[in-house]
N, C-alpha and C positions, 0 to 999 in steps of 0.2 A: 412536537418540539424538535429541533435541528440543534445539531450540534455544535459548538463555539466552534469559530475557526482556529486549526491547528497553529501552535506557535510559531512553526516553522514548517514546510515540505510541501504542503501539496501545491501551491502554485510557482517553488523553486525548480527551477530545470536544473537543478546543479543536483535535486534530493541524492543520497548515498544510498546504495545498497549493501555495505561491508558490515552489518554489526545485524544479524539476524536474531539478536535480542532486542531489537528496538524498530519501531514501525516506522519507515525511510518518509511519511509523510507526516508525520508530528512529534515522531521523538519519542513517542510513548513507548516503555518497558513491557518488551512482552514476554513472557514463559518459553516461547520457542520461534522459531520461522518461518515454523509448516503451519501445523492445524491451527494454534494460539495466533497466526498472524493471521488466517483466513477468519477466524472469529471476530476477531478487531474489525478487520474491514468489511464484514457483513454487520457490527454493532453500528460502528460508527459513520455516520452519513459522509463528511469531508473526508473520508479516508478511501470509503469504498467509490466514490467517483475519484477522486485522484490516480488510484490503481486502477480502473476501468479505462481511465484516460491512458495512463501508463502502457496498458496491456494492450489497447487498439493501435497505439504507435509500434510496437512492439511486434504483434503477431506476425507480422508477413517474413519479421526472421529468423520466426523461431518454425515455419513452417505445421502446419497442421492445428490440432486441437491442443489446449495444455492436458495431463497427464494426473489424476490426484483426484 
């Protein structure tokens, strides 16, 4: 079973990352930023490709491995 498409975020290039209670790719309330958000997007299929996509754009500058 896959998951509905998120309301809002994963195919927005505008997504926010300012509110680390809530998942920048569907809005969904989460517990925290850290672990509760890594949860999410390992639950959730639209989320965890959206941050996948996110994070491949990404690495080259943040240099290196991420950290966690």
């Amino acid at each position: 079973m896959t998951d509905p498409e998120p309301e809002t975020g994963a195919t927005d290039p505008r997504t926010a990352w300012d509110t680390p209670e809530r998942c920048p790719f569907c809005e969904t309330s989460l517990a925290n930023g850290g672990s509760a958000f890594i949860r999410h997007v390992e639950d959730r299929e639209t989320c965890r490709v959206a941050f996948e996509t996110w994070r491949g754009r990404v690495a080259s500058d943040i240099g290196g491995e991420w950290i966690g």
